[in-house]
C-alpha positions as a Markdown table, in Angstrom:
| # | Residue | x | y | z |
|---|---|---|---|---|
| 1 | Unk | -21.2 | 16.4 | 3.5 |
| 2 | Unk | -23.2 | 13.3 | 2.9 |
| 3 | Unk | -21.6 | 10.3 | 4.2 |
| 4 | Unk | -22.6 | 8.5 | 1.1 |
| 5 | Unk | -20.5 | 10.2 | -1.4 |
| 6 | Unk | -17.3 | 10.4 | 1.0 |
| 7 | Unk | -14.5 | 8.5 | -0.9 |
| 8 | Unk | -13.8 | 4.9 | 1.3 |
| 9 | Unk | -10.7 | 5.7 | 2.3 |
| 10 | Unk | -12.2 | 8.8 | 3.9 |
| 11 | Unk | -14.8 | 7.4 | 5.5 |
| 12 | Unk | -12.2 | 4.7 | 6.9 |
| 13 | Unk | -10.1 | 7.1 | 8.8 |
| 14 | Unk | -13.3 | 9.3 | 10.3 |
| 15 | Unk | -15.4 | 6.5 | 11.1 |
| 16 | Unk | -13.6 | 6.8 | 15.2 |
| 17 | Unk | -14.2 | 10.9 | 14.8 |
| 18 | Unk | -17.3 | 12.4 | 16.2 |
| 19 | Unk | -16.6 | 16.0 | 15.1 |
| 20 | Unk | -18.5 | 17.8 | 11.8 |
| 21 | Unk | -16.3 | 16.3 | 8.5 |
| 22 | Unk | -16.2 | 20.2 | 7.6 |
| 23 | Unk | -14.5 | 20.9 | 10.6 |
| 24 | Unk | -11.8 | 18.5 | 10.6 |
| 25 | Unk | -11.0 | 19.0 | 6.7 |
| 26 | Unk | -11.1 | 22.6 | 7.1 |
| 27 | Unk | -8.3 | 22.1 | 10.3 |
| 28 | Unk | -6.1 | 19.8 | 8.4 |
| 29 | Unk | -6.5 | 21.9 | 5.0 |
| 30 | Unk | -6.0 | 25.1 | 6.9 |
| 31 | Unk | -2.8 | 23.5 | 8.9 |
| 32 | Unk | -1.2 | 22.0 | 5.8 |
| 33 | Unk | -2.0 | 25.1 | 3.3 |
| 34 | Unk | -0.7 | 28.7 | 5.9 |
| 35 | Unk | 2.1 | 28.6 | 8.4 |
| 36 | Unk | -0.2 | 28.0 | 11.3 |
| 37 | Unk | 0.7 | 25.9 | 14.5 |
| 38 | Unk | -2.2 | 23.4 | 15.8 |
| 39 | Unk | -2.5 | 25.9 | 18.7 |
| 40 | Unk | -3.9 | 28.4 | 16.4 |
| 41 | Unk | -6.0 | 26.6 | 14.9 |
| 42 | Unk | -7.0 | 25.8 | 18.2 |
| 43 | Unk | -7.9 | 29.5 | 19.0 |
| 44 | Unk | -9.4 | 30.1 | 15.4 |
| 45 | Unk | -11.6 | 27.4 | 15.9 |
| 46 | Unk | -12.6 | 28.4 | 19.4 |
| 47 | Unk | -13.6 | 32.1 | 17.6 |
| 48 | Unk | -16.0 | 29.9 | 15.1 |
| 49 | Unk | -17.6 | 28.7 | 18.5 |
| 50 | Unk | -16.2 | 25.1 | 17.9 |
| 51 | Unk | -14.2 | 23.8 | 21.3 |
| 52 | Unk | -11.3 | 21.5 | 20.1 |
| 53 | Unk | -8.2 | 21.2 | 21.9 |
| 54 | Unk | -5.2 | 21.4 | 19.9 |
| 55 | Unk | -4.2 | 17.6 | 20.7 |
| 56 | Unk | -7.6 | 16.8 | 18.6 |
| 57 | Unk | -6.4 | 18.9 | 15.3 |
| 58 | Unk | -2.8 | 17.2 | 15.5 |
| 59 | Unk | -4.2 | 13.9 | 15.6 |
| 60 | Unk | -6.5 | 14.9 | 12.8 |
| 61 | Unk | -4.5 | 15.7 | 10.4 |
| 62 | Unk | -2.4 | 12.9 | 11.1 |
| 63 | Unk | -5.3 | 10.8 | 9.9 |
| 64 | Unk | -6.6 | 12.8 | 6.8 |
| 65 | Unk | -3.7 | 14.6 | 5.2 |
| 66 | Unk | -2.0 | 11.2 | 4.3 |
| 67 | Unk | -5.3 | 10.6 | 3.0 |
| 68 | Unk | -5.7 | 14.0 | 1.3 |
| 69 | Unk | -2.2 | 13.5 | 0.1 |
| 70 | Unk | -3.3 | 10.0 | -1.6 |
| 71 | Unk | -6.3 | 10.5 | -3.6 |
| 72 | Unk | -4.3 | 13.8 | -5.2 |
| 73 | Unk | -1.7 | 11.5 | -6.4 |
| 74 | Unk | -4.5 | 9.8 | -8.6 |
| 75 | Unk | -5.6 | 13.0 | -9.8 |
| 76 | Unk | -2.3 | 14.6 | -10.2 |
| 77 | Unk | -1.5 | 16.9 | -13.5 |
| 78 | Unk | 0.8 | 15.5 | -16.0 |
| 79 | Unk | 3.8 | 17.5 | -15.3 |
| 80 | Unk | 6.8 | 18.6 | -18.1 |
| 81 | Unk | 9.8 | 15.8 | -19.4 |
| 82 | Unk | 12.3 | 18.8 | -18.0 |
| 83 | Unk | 12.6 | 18.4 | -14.3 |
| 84 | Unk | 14.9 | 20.6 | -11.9 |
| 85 | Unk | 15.6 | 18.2 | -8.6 |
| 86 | Unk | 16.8 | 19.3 | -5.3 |
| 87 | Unk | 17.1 | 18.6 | -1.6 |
| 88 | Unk | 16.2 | 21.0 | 1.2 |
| 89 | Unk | 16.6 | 20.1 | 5.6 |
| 90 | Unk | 13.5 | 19.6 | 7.5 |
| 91 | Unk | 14.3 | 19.0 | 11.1 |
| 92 | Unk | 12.7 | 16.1 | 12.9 |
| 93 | Unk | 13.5 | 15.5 | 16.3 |
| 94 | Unk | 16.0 | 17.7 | 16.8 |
| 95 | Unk | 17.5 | 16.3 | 14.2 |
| 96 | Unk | 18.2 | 17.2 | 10.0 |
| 97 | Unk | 16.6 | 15.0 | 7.5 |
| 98 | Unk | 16.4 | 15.3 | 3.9 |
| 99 | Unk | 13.3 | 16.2 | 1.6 |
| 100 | Unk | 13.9 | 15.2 | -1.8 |
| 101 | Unk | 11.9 | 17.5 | -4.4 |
| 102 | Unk | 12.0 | 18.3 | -7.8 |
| 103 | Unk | 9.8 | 20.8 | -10.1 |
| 104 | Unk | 9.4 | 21.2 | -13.8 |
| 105 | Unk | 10.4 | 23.6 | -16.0 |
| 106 | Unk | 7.2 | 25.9 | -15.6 |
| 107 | Unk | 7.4 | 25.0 | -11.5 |
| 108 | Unk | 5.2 | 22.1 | -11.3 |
| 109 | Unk | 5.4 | 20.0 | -8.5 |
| 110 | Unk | 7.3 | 16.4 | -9.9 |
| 111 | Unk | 7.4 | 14.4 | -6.5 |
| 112 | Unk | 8.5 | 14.5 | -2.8 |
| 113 | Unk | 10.2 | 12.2 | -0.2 |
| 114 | Unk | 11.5 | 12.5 | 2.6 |
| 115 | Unk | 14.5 | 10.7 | 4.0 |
| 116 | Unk | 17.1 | 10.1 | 6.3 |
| 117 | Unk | 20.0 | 10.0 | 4.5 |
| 118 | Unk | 21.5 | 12.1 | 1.8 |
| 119 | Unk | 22.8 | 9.0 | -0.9 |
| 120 | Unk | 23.0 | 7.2 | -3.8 |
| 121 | Unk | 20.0 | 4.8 | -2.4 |
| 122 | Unk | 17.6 | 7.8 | -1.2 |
| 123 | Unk | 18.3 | 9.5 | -4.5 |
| 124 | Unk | 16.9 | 6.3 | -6.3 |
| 125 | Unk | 14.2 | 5.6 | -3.5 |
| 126 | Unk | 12.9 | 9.5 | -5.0 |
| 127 | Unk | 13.3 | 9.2 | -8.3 |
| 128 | Unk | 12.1 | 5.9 | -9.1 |
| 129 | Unk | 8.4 | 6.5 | -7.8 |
| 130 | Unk | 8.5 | 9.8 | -9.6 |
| 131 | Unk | 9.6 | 8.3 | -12.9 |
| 132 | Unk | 6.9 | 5.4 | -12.8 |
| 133 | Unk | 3.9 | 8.4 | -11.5 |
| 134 | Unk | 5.2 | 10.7 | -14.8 |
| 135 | Unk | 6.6 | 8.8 | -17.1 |
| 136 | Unk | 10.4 | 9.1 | -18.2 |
| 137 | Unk | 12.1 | 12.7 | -18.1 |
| 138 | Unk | 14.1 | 13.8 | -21.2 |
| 139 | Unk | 16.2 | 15.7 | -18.7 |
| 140 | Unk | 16.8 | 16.6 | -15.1 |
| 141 | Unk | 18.9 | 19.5 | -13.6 |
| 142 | Unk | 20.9 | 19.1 | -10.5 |
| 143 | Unk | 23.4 | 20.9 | -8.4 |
| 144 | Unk | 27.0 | 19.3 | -8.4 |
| 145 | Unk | 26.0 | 16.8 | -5.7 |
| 146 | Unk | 27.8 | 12.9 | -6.3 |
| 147 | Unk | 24.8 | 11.2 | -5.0 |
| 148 | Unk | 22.4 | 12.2 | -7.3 |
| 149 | Unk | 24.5 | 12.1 | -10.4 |
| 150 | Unk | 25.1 | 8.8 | -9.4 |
| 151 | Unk | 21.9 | 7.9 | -9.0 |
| 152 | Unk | 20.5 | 9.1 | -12.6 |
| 153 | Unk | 23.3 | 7.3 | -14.0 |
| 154 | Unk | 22.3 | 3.9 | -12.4 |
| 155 | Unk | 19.0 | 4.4 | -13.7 |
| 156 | Unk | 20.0 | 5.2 | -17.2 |
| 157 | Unk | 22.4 | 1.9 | -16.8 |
| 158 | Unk | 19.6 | -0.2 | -15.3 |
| 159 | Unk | 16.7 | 0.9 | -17.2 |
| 160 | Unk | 18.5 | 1.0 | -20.3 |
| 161 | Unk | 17.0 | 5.2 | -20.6 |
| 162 | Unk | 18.6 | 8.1 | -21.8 |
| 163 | Unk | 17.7 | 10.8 | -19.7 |
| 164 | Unk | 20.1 | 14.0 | -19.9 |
| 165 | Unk | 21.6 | 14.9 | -16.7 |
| 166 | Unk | 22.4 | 18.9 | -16.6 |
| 167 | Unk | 24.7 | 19.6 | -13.5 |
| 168 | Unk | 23.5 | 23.6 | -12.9 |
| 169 | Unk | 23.3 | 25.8 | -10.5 |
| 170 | Unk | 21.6 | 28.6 | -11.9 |
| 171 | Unk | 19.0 | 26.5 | -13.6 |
| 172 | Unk | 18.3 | 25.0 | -10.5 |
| 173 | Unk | 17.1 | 28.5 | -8.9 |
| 174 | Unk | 13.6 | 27.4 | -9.5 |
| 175 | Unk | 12.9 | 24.6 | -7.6 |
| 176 | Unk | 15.3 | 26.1 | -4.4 |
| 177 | Unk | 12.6 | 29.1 | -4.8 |
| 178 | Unk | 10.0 | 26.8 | -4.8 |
| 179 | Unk | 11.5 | 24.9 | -1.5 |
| 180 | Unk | 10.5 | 28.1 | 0.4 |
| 181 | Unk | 7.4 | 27.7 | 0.0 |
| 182 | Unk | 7.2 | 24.4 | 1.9 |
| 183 | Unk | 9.7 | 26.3 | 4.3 |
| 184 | Unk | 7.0 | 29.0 | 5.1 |
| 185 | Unk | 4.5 | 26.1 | 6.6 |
| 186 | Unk | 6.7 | 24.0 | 8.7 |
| 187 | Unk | 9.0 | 26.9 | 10.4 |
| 188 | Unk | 5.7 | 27.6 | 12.9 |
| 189 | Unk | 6.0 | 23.6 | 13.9 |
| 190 | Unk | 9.3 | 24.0 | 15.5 |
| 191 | Unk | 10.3 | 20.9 | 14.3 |
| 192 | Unk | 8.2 | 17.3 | 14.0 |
| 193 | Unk | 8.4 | 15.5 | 16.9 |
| 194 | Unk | 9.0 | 11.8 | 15.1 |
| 195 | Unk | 9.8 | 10.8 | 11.4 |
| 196 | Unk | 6.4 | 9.1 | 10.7 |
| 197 | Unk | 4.6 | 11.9 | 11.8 |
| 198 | Unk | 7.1 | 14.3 | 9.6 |
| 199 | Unk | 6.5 | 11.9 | 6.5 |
| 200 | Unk | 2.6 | 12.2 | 7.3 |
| 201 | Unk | 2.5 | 16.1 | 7.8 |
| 202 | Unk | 4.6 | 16.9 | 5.0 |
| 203 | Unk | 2.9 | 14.8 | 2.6 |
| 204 | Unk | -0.2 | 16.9 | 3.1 |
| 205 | Unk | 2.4 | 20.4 | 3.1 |
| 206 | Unk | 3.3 | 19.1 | -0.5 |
| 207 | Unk | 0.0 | 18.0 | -1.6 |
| 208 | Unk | -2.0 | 22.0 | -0.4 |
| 209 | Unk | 1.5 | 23.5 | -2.2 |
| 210 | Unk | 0.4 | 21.5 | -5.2 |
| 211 | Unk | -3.3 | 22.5 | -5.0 |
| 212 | Unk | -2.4 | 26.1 | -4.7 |
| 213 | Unk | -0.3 | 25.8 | -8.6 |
| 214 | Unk | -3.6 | 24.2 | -9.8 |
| 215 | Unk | -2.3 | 20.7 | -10.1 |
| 216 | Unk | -5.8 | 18.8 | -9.1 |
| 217 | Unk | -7.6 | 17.6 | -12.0 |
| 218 | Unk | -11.3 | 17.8 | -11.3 |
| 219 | Unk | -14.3 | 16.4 | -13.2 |
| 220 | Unk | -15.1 | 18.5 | -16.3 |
| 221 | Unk | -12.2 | 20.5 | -16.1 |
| 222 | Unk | -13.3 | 22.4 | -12.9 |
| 223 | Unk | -10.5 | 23.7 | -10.8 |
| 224 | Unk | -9.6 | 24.0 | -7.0 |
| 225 | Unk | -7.3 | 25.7 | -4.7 |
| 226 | Unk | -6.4 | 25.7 | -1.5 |
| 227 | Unk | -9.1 | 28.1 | 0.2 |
| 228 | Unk | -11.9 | 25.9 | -1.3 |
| 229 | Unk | -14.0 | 25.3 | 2.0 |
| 230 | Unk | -14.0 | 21.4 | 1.2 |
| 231 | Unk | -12.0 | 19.9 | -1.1 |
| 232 | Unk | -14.4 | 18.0 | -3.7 |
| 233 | Unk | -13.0 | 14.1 | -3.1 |
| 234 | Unk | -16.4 | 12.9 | -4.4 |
| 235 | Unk | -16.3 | 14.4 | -7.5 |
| 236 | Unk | -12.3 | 13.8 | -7.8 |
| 237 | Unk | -12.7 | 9.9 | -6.5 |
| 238 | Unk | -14.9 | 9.0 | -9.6 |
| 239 | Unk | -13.1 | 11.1 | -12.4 |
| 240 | Unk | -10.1 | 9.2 | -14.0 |
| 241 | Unk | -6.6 | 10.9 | -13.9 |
| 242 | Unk | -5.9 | 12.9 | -16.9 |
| 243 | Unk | -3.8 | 11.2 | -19.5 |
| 244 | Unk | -0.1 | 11.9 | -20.0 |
């Protein structure tokens, strides 16, 4: 790829890394996108005749998934005002944590985070990004959990919104389907050895899940997935996100 059309905050983070740009977007793509541990990729690589050490692919994705993760949110579908939202466990040093997600009615990825705590304050540290990225919900479906009722409550009182709250399990099948799908790439990690590396890995988990459901928006209308050889950030850098 020609240095000159790589994006600015790409060419921050790779300005210290000596190997091909194909090869290390191709690592971090592959690593975020199919349960693969960095040691595989380490052998995969070595099969392409490229000698990495699986140190070098960790440490790469640690730089350009966050990266991957924030040029997408730019370029991010408009998603549906009828949002299902759930937590699921991620372990992180030998310890659970809490990844807040939530999908739209046709399965759309709404948002992520990733916390420490399961309360009224993470609930609102999720759903207030989320809101100002997409706009206002007319609804959102939860289980029967206090902490997020509260939480939608507060923001109806604060904001002065009426968004319907729907307390449901069955309705809420879709996004705890949809959590497997982030569960089928991190069980291979055995667990993330720190929560800033966690937040940094699974922000590029979420954004390859999102890829995969076609959620990019490319110039022209072109679309992506996830076994694109290189994602196209020149051509998504310059193209305005598509209106909601």
């Amino acid at each position: 790829m020609n240095k000159s059309a790589m994006i600015p905050e790409l060419r921050t983070v790779l300005k210290r890394l000596h190997y091909p740009l194909e090869v290390m977007l191709v690592c971090a793509r592959w690593y975020a996108a199919y349960p693969l541990s960095f040691r595989h990729l380490e052998e995969m690589m070595q099969e392409r005749g490229v000698l990495v050490d699986h140190s070098t692919v960790h440490r790469w994705a640690l730089k350009i998934l966050p990266v991957i993760a924030h040029i997408f949110r730019r370029r991010k579908r408009p998603v549906g005002t009828s949002w299902r939202m759930d937590e699921t466990y991620i372990k992180v040093a030998g310890q659970w944590k809490y990844l807040y997600r939530a999908v739209d009615k046709s399965g759309d990825t709404v948002d992520f985070l990733l916390t420490a705590k399961r309360d009224l304050a993470a609930a609102r540290r999720y759903l207030e990004p989320a809101i100002n990225l997409h706009g206002q919900p007319e609804k959102i479906t939860i289980d029967k959990r206090g902490a997020n009722t509260a939480a939608i409550r507060s923001i109806n009182d604060d904001a002065c919104v009426d968004v319907e709250l729907r307390q449901s399990k069955y309705l809420n099948n879709i996004v705890e389907q949809d959590h497997r799908a982030v569960k089928r790439i991190t069980s291979p990690m055995l667990g993330f050895k720190s929560f800033w590396c966690a937040q940094r890995l699974i922000a590029g988990i979420q954004t390859m899940h999102m890829v995969k459901k076609g959620q990019l928006h490319c110039l022209n209308g072109q679309t992506t997935s996830a076994a694109t050889p290189v994602l196209p950030f020149h051509l998504i850098a310059t193209e305005p996100r598509a209106p909601t």
